[in-house]
C-alpha positions as CSV (number, residue, x, y, z in Angstrom):
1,X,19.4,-33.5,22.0
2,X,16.3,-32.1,20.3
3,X,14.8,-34.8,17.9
4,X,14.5,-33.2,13.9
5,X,11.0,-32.6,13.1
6,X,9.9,-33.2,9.0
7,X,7.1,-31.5,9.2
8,X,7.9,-28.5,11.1
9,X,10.6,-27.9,8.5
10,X,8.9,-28.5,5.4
11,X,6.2,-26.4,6.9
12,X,9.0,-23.4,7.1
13,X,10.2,-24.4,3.9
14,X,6.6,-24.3,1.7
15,X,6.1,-20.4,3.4
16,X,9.5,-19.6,3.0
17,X,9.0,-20.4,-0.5
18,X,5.0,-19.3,-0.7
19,X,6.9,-15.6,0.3
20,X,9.1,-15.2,-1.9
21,X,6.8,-16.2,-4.7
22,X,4.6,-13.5,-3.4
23,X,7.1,-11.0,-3.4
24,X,8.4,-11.6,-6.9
25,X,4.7,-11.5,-7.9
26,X,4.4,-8.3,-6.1
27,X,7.9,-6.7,-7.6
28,X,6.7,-7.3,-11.2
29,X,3.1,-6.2,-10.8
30,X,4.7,-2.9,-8.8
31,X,7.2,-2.2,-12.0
32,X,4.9,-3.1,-15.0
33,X,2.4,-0.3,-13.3
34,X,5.6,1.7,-13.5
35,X,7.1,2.1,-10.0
36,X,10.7,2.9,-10.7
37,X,11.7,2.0,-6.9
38,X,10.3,-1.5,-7.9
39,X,11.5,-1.3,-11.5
40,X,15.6,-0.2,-9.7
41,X,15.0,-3.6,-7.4
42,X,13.5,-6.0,-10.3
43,X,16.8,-4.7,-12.1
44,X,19.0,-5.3,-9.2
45,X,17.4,-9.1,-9.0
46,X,18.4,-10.0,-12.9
47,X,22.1,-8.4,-12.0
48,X,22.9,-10.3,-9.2
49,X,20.8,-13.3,-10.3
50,X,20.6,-14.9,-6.4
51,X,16.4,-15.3,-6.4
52,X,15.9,-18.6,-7.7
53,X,12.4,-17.0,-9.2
54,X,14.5,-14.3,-11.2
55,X,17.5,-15.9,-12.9
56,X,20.6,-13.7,-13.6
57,X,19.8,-12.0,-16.9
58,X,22.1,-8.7,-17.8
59,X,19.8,-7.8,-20.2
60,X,16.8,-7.7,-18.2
61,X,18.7,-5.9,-15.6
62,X,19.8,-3.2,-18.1
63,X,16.2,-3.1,-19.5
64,X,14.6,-2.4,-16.3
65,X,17.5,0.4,-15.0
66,X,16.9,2.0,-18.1
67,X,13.0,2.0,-17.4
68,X,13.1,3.2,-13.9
69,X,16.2,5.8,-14.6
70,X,14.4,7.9,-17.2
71,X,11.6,8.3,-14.3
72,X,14.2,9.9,-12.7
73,X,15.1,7.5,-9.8
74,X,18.7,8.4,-8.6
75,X,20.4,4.8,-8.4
76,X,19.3,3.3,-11.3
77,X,21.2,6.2,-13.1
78,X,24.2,5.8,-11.7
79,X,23.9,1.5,-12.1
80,X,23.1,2.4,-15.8
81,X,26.1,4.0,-16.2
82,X,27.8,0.6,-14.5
83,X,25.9,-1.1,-17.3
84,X,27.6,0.6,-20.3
85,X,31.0,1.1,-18.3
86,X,31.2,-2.9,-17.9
87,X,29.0,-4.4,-21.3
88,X,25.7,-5.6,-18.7
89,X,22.8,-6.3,-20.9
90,X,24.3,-3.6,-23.6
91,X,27.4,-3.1,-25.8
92,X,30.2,-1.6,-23.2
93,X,30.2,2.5,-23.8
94,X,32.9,4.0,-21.6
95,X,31.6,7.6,-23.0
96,X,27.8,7.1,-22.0
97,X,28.8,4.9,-18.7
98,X,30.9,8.0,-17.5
99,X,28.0,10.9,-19.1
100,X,25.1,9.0,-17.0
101,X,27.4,8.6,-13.2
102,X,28.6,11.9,-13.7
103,X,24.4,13.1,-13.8
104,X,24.0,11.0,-11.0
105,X,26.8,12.4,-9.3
106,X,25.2,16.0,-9.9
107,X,21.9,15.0,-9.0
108,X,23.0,13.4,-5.6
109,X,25.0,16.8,-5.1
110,X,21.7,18.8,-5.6
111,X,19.9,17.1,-3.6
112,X,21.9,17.1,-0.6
113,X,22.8,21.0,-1.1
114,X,19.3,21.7,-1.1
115,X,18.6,19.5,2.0
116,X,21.6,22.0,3.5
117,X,19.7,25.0,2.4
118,X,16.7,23.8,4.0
119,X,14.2,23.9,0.8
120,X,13.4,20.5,1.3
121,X,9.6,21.5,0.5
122,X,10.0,22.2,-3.2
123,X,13.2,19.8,-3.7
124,X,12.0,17.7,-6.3
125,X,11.0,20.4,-8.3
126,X,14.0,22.2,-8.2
127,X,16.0,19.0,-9.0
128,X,14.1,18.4,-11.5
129,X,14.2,21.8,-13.7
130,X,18.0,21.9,-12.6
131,X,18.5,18.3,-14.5
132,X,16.1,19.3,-17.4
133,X,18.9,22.2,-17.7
134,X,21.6,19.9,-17.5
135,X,20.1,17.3,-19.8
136,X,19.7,19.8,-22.3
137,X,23.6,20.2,-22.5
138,X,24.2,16.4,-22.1
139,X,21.6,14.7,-23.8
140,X,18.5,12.6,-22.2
141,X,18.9,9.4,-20.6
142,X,15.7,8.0,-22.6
């Protein structure tokens, strides 16, 4: 039987714990510049509130979805609507919740009729001038 060694496991333990510091330092540097990738994950932290470094806070969470959706990332549209549908971080809207998946339902659509089309070259651009049309009939998610 192999004999426990201290050191070898607080050694794990203090860079275990040196990278994850490192990476929540990194994730709030990466949204505050405005990365909404970063800003969809720093949200997805406060939500499920697992990091010991970021505690559960459905506020925050809302605050940063919010943040990274109205830079247009996909997900954090569709978990902003999650928000409002079930009262995270903001009073519960079934209206709004149901308006904001149904745009990302669209916008997942698009995108993956265009990748069928084979205009994957100019996709963001055309995504983006069809949802300025539709946002003009629905209202903006800022």
């Amino acid at each position: 039987m192999a004999r426990y060694d201290l050191r070898r496991s607080t050694k794990a333990a203090s860079l275990n714990l040196r990278m994850r510091h490192e990476y929540v330092k990194n994730l709030l540097d990466q949204s505050l510049r405005g990365s909404s990738g970063h800003q969809y994950e720093l949200a997805t932290e406060y939500l499920k509130g697992t990091n010991p470094l970021i505690p559960r806070s459905r506020i925050k969470a809302f605050f940063w979805f919010r943040r990274s959706a109205a830079q247009g990332f996909d997900y954090a549209l569709g978990m902003l609507g999650n928000c409002y549908l079930l009262g995270h971080g903001v009073q519960k809207d079934d209206k709004e919740g149901f308006r904001l998946i149904s745009l990302f339902l669209i916008k997942c659509k698009l995108r993956a009729i265009l990748q069928d089309l084979g205009h994957a070259s100019h996709e963001d651009d055309v995504i983006k001038i069809m949802m300025e049309t539709i946002f003009q009939y629905t209202g903006y998610v800022k």
